[in-house]
C-alpha positions in Angstrom: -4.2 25.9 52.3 -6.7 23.2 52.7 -4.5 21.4 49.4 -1.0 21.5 50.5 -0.1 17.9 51.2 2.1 16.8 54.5 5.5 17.1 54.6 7.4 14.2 52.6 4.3 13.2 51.6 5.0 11.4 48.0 2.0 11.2 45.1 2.0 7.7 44.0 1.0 7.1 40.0 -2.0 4.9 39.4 -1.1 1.7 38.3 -1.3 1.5 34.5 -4.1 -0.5 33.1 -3.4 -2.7 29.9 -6.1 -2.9 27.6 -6.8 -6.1 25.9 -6.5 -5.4 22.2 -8.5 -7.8 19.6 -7.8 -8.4 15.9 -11.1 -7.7 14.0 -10.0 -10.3 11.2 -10.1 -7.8 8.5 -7.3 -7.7 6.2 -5.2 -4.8 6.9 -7.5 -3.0 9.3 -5.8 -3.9 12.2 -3.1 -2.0 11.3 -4.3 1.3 10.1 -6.5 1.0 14.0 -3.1 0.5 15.7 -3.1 -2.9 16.1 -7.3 -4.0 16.6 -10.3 -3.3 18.4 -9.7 -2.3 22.3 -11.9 -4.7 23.7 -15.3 -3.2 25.8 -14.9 -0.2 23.5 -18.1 1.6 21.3 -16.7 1.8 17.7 -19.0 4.3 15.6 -19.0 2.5 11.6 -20.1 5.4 9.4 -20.4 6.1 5.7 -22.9 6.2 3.1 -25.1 3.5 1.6 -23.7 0.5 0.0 -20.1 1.6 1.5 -19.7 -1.5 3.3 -20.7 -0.9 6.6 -22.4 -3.9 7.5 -19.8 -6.1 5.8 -17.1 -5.0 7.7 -19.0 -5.0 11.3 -20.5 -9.0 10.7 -16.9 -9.9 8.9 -15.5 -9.1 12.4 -18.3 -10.9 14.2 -17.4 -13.8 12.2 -13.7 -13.5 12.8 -14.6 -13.2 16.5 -16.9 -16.7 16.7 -14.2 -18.3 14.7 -11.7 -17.0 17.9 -14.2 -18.6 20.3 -15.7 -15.5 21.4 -19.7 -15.0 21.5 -21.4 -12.6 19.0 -24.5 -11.1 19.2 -26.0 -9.8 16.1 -28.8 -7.0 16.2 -30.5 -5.1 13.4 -32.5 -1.9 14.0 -33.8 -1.7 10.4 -37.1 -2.3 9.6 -36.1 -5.2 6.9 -36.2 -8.8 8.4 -33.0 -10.6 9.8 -33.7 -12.8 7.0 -32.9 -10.6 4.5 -29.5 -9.7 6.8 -28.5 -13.4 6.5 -29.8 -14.1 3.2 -27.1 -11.1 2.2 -24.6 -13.0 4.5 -24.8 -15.8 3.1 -23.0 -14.5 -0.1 -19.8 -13.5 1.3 -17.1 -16.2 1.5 -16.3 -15.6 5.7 -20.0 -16.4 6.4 -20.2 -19.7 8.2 -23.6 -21.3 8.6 -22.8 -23.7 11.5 -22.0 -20.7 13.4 -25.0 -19.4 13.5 -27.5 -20.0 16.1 -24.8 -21.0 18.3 -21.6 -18.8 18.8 -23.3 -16.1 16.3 -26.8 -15.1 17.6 -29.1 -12.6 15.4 -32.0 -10.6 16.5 -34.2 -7.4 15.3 -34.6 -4.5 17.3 -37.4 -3.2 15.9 -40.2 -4.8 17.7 -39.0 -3.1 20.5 -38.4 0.7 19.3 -41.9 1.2 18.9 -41.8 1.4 22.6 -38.9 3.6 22.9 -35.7 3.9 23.4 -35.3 3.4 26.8 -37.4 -0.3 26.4 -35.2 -1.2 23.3 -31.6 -0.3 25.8 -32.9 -3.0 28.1 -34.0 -5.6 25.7 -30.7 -5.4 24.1 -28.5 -5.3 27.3 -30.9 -8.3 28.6 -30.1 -10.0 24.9 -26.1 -9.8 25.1 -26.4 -10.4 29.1 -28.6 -14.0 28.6 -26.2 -14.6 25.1 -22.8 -13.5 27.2 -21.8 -11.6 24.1 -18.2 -10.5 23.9 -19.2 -8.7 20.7 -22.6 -6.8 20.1 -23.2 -5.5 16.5 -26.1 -3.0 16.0 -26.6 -2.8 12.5 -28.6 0.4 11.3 -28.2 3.0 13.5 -30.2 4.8 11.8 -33.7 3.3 12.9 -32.4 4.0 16.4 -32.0 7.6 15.4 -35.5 7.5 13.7 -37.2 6.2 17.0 -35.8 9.0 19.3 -38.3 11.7 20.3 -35.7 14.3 20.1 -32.8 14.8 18.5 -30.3 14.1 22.0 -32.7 10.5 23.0 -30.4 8.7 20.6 -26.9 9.8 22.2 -28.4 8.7 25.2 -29.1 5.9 24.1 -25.7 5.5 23.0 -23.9 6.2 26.0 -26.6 3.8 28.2 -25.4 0.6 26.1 -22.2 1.3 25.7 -21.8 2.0 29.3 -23.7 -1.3 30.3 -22.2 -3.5 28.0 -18.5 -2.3 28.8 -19.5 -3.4 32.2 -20.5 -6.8 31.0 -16.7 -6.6 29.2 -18.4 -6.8 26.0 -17.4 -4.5 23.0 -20.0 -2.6 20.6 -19.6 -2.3 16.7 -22.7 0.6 15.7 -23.1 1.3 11.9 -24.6 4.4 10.3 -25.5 6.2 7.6 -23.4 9.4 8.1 -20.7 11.1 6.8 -17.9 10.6 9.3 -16.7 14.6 9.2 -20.3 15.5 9.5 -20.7 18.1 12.8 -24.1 16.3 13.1 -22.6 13.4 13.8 -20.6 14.8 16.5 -22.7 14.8 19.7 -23.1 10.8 19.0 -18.9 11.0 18.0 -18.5 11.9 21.8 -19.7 8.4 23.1 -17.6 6.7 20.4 -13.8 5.2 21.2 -13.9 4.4 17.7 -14.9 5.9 15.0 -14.4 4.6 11.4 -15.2 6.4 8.7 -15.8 4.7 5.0 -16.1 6.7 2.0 -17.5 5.9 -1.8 -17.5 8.5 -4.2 -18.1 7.9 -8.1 -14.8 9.4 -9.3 -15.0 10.2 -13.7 -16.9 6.7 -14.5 -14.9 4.9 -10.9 -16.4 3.6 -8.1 -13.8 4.4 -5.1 -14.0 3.6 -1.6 -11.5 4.4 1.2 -11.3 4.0 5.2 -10.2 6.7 7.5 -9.9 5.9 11.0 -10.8 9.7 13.2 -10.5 8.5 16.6 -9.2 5.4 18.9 -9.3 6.6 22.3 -5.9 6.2 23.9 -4.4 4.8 20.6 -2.7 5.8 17.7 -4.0 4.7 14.3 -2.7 5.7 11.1 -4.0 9.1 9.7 -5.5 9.5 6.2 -7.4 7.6 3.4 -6.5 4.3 3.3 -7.5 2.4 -0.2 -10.9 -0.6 0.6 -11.7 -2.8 -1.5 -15.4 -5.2 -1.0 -16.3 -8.1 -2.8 -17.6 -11.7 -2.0 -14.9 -12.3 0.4 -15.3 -9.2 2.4 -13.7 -5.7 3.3 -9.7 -5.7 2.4 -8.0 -2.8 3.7 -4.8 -1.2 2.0 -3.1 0.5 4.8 -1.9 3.9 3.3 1.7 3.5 2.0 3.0 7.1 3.5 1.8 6.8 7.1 3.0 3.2 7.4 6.4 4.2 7.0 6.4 7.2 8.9 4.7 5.0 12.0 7.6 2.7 11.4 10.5 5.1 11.1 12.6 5.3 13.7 15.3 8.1 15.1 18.8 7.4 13.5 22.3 8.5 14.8 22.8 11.3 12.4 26.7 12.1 13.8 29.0 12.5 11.5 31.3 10.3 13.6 28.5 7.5 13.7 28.0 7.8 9.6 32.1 7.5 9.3 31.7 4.6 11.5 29.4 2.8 9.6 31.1 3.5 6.4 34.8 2.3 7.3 32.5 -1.2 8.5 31.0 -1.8 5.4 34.0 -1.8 3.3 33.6 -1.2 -0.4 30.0 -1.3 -1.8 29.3 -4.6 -2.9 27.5 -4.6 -6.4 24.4 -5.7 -8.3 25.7 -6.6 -12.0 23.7 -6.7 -15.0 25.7 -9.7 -16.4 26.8 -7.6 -18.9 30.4 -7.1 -19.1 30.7 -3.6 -20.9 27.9 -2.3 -19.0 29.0 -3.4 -15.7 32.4 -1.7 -16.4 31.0 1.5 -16.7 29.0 0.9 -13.4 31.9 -0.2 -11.6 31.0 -3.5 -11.4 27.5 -3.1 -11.4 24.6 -0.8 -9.4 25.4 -0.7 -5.8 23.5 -3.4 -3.9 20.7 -2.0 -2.1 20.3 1.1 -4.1 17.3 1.5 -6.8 18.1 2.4 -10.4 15.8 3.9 -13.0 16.3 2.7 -16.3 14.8 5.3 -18.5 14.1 5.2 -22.7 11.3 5.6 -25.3 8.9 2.7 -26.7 11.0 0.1 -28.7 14.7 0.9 -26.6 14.7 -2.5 -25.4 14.2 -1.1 -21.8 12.2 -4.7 -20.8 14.8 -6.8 -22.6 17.4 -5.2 -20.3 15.0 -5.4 -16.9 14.8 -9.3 -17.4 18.6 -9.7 -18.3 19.4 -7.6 -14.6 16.4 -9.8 -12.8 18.5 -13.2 -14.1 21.8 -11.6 -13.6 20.3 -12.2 -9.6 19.1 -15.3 -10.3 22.4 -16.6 -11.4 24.2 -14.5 -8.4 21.9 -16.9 -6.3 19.2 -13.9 -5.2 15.8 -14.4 -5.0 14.1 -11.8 -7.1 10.8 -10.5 -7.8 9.6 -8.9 -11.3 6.5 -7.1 -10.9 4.6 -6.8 -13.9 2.1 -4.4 -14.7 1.6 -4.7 -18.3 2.7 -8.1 -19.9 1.9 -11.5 -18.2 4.2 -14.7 -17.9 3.2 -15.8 -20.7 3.9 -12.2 -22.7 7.5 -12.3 -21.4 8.5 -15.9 -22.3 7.1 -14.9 -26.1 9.1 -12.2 -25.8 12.1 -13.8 -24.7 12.0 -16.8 -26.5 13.7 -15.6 -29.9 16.7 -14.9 -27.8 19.2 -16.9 -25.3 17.3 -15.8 -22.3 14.3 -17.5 -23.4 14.8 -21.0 -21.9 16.7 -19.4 -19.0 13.8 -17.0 -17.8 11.2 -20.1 -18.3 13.6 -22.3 -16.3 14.0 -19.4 -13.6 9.9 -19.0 -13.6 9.3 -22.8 -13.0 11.8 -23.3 -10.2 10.6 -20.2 -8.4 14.1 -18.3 -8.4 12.5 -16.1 -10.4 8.8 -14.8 -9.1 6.2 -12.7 -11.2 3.3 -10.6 -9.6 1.5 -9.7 -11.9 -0.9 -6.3 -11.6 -2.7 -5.4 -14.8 -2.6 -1.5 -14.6 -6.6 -1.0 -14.8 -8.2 1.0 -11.6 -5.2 0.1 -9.8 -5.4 1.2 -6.2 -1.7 2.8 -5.3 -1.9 1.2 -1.9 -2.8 -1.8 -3.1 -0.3 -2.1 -5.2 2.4 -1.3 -2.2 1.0 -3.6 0.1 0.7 -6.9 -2.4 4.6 -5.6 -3.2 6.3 -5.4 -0.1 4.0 -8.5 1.5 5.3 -10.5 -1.9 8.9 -9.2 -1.3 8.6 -10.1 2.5 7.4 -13.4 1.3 9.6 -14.3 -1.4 12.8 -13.0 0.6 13.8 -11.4 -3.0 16.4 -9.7 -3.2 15.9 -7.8 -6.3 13.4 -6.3 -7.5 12.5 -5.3 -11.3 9.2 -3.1 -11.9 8.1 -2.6 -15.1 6.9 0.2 -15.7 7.0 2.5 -13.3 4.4 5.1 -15.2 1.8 2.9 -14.4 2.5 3.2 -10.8 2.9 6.9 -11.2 -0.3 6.8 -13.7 -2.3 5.3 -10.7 -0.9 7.7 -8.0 -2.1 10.9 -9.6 -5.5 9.3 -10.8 -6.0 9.2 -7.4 -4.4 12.8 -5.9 -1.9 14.0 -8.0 -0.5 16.2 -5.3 0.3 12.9 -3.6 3.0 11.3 -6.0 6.2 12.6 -4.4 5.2 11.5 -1.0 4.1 8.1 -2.4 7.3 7.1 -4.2 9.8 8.7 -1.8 7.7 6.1 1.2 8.2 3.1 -1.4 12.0 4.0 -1.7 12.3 4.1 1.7 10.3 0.8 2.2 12.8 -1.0 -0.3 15.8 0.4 1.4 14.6 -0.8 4.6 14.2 -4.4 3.4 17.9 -3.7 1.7 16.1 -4.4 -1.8 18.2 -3.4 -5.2 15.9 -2.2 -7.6 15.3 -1.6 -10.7 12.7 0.6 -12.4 11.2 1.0 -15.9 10.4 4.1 -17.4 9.2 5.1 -20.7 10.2 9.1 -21.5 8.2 11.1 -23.6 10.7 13.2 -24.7 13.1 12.6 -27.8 16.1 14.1 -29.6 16.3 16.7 -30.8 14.9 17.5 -27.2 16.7 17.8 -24.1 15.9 15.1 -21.3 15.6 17.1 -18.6 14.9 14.9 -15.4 14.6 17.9 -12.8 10.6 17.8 -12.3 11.0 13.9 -12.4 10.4 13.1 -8.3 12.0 9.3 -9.3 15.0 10.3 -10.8 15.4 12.7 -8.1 15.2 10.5 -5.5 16.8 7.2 -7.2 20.3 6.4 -6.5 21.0 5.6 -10.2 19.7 6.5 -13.5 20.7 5.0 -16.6 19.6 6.4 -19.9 18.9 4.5 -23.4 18.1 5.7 -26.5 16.8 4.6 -30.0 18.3 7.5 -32.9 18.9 7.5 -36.6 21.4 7.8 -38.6 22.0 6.6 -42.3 18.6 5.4 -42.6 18.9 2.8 -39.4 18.0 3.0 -35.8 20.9 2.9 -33.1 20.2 2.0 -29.9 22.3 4.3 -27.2 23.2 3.9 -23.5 24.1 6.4 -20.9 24.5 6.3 -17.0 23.9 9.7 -15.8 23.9 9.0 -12.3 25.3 6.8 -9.6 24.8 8.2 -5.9 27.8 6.1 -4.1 29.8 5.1 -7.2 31.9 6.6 -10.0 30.8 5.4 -13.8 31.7 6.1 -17.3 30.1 9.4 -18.6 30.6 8.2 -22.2 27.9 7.3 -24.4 27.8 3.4 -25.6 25.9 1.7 -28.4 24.5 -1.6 -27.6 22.8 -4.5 -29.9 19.9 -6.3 -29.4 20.5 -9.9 -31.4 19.3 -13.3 -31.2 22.4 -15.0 -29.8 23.1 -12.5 -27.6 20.1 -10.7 -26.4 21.8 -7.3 -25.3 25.4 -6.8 -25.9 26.6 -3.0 -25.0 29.6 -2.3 -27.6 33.5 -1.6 -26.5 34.3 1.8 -27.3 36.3 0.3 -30.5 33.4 -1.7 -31.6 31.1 1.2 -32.1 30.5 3.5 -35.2 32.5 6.4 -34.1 30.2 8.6 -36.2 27.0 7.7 -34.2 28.2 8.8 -30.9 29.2 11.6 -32.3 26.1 12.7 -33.8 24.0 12.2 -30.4 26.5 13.8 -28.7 26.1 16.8 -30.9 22.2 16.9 -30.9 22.5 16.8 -27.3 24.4 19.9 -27.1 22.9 21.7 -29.6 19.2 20.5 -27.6 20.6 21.8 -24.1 21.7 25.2 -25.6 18.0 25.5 -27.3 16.7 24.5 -23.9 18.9 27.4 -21.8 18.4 29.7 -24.3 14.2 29.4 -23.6 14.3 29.4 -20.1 16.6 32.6 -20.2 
């Protein structure tokens, strides 16, 4: 009974501490840690040679001198700290007149001869005399070497970080080690932080990738993120999929809310293609803030029509963003130039109304890709979007986990639709009459709102280039088929019913049918 408390007596809640978060100044890492660094925490850098290890720990000393903090540098390696700032001094965020001064660098290793428990003091006595706000120990390893058994060296962990949190200073350790290595795990239970950097040799590919495994008392975003080093430092491509599903939020899903909201729009405003016979058998064009897939073999004019819909905004006054992952600027303007658009889509380019970003589509990184995109969109303000071509995106999604590509595509369609973005993407199809297009293992199609179809057949020995909208998710269309034109004067001109050769449309239509009844009769 000793426990029971008096009567009325009323358990107060300890006062909630806020914890100083700090930005490590590495692109896009702050964001898959959940914001930055808490600050007096140990943060564990793992992963194997060459990975990037030390890069990322001194780019975030560096970004931390340049924030007026003080950063003390220490390297437990046997090399000399020469050699550490002779390596520095070829990456772009090393500054020179930092050093000595608000950046301090020291080795460790004329004190681990001596042990452990000598080297903790000289380095708590080093970041006390420096007031560090940031210690880096570079090379965790030679710490680990030094230790005359195997638990000396999480001691020595938990010493330091335990001293230096109480000098308010936070720790950044890097080591060789696989991050998921049990090993590692007795020294993963003095860590806040642990970050975890892979490089593998994928086929003939280098490929690196940061996963965060722990922030104590925060809540960074799971999985392989895409890492890119080079002269200027670590970049970090925050995985597509988990951003969005951090930054979803719980909608009314009533039917009376959804009724609501749909007799306050009004009718769906629309996204035309500035081409009249077209637009009629959209309704007026795609609905705005929907995506479209605009789908046809090599040759169907299917780039032709994605510039004509990305001037269409221009005209309509919309900014608008063409993301290129195969031609250049230059590429399009030739391509353009024998026709009308061709002084329109240079004027467009030049004023800016029109912007290009341009990816070519070797080793692209998929979250790369998405984060250059949506931070160009955000950027930009565009208001439509034209990709081209949409395999490549889907190419470099299943290079990299082909189990992933559903996931990936059905995050960047919610991404646009939160940023209200009409969209339209490129596709090339492989199949092509007599065959059935058969668009049920196509995730895209699935998902897109609209899907527009074109075609290239022949018929009296010449080709006839076919249009079809199979699907419109908030609109009616016209099922029928059209023929369109691709000319000089005119660039793309989709044919009135009356001006078409009756017999063409005709013929696909039967080849389609006979193709779908070949295609039921095999699956039965």
């Amino acid at each position: 009974m000793g426990d029971a408390q008096p009567q009325g007596f009323v358990m107060e809640e300890p006062a909630r501490r806020s914890i100083t978060i700090d930005a490590t100044g590495v692109p896009g890492l702050d964001t898959v840690l959940g914001g930055g660094l808490p600050r007096g925490a140990m943060a564990l850098i793992v992963g194997p040679p060459g990975s990037g290890k030390t890069t990322l720990a001194i780019q975030t000393g560096f970004a931390a001198a340049r924030a007026g903090r003080r950063v003390l540098i220490l390297t437990a390696l046997s090399e000399p700290t020469v050699k550490l700032v002779t390596h520095m001094r070829t990456l772009t965020f090393f500054d020179a007149t930092l050093v000595g001064d608000s950046v301090q660098i020291f080795n460790l290793g004329q004190f681990l001869s001596e042990g452990l428990g000598v080297t903790a003091d000289a380095l708590v006595a080093a970041a006390r005399q420096q007031r560090a706000d940031l210690v880096i120990i570079d090379g965790f390893r030679g710490i680990r070497g030094a230790a005359s058994v195997p638990q000396e060296s999480r001691q020595f962990l938990y010493d330091v970080g335990g001293r230096l949190n109480v000098l308010g200073a936070t720790v950044l350790v890097t080591s060789e080690a696989d991050a998921r290595d049990s090993a590692l795990y007795p020294e993963a239970t003095t860590a806040d932080v642990i970050i975890g950097i892979s490089f593998a040799l994928v086929g003939v590919r280098q490929r690196r990738g940061l996963e965060v495994l722990k922030v104590r008392g925060g809540a960074p975003l799971p999985g392989l993120h895409g890492m890119m080093l080079n002269t200027a430092g670590v970049t970090v491509f925050p995985r597509l999929e988990a951003r969005m599903v951090a930054g979803a939020t719980l909608e009314e899903d009533s039917l009376g809310a959804a009724l609501a909201a749909a007799k306050g729009e009004g009718e769906p405003q629309r996204a035309s293609f500035d081409l009249p016979q077209l637009d009629v058998m959209l309704g007026g064009g795609v609905t705005r803030g929907t995506r479209a897939l605009l789908v046809g073999r090599v040759g169907t004019g299917k780039t032709l029509m994605g510039l004509q819909f990305a001037l269409a905004g221009v005209r309509a006054g919309e900014p608008t963003l063409f993301l290129g992952l195969r031609e250049n600027a230059g590429q399009l303007v030739r391509k353009v130039a024998p026709f009308a658009l061709g002084p329109e889509l240079r004027a467009a380019l030049d004023s800016g109304a029109l912007a290009l970003l341009r990816l070519p589509a070797i080793e692209l990184d998929p979250d790369r890709l998405a984060v250059q995109l949506l931070e160009t969109l955000d950027r930009t303000g565009a208001r439509r979007l034209v990709i081209d071509s949409l395999a490549e995106v889907e190419r470099a999604v299943n290079e990299q986990d082909r189990g992933r590509l559903t996931g990936y595509l059905a995050a960047l369609l919610e991404a646009l639709r939160a940023r209200q973005i009409t969209g339209l993407f490129i596709k090339e199809s492989r199949q092509s009459p007599p065959v059935a297009i058969d668009f049920s293992e196509d995730p895209f199609a699935t998902m897109a709102e609209n899907v527009i179809l074109v075609r290239q057949v022949e018929l009296r020995s010449r080709q006839h280039r076919i249009l079809s909208v199979l699907k419109m998710g908030f609109s009616d269309y016209d099922t029928t088929l059209r023929e369109f034109v691709i000319t000089p004067s005119d660039g793309i001109r989709v044919l009135a019913p009356f001006e078409a050769d009756p017999t063409v449309l005709t013929s696909v239509s039967g080849r389609d049918e006979r193709a779908t009844d070949r295609s039921h009769a095999a699956k039965d």
